[in-house]
N, C-alpha and C positions, 0 to 999 in steps of 0.2 A: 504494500500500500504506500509506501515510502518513495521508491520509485513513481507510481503511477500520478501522486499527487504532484512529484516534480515535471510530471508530462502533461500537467492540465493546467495550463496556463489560467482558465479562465476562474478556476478552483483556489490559485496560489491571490489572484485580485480579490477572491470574495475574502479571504482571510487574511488577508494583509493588515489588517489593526488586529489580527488574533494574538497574543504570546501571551501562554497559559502553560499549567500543565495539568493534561485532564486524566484523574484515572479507570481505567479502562477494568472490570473485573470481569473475570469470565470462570467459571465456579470458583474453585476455589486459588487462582492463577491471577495474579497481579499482575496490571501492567501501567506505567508511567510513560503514558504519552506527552512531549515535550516539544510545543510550537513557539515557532519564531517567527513571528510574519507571515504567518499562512504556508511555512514550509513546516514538514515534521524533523525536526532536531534528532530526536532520539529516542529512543523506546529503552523505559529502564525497568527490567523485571521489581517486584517487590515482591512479598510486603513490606513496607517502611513505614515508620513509625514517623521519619525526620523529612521524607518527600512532600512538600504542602499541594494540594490537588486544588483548582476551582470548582469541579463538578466532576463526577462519577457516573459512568452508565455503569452497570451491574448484571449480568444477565448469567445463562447458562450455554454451554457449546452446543445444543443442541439447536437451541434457538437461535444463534447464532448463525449453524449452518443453513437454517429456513429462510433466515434474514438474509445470507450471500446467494440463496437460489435464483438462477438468470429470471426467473419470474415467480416473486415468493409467492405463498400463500397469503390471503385475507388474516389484517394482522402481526403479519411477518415482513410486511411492503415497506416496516416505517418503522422509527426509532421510539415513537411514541404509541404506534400499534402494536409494539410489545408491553410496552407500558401497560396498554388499555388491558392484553388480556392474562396479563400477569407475569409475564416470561421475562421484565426486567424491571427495573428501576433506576430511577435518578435522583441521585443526591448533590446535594454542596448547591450554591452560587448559581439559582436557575437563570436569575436575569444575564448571567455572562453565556447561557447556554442559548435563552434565545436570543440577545444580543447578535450571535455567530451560530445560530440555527441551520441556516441553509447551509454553511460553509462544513458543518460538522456532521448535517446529514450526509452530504453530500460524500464526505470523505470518508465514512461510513460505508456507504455504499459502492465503493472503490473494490472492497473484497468483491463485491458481486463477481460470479463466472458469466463472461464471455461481454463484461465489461468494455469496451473501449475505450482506449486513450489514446 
């Protein structure tokens, strides 16, 4: 996904006032996503105690891979339709999430298969 978002140019303009760092969980697997300007800096495994996060998606790998499917299921299509049917959560600093909503769906959906960039 690191790669892909440095090939979408139009993706790198939406988050261009982004530098955050947002943590990303996926069962029980930490991960410290780390933006600079709409670029991803770097991905730091955790758990950490001492990494400060703005906001948290939270979900499961299963849901996950519904959500990367080339055409998810109802529900699976959106970061907040998992929200809605239980399969994630969001924590921390919402207003910096929708702030940069579209830039983080967006980048989100980068995992998608058969994605173009």
């Amino acid at each position: 996904m690191q790669q892909a978002l440095g090939r979408t140019p139009h993706l790198v303009r939406l988050g261009r006032l982004f530098s955050d760092i947002v943590l990303l969980q996926v069962d029980e697997a930490e991960y410290y996503l780390h933006f600079d300007r709409g670029q991803l800096a770097r991905i730091e495994p955790g758990p950490s105690r001492k990494t400060p996060w703005r906001f948290a998606l939270r979900t499961d790998a299963e849901a996950l891979r519904a959500f990367w499917e080339p055409r998810p299921e109802p529900g699976f299509h959106d970061l907040f339709g998992l929200v809605k049917i239980e399969r994630a959560r969001i924590d921390g600093d919402i207003l910096a999430l929708v702030k940069n909503l579209r830039f983080f769906k967006e980048f989100m959906a980068l995992g998608r298969k058969g994605t173009r960039v």
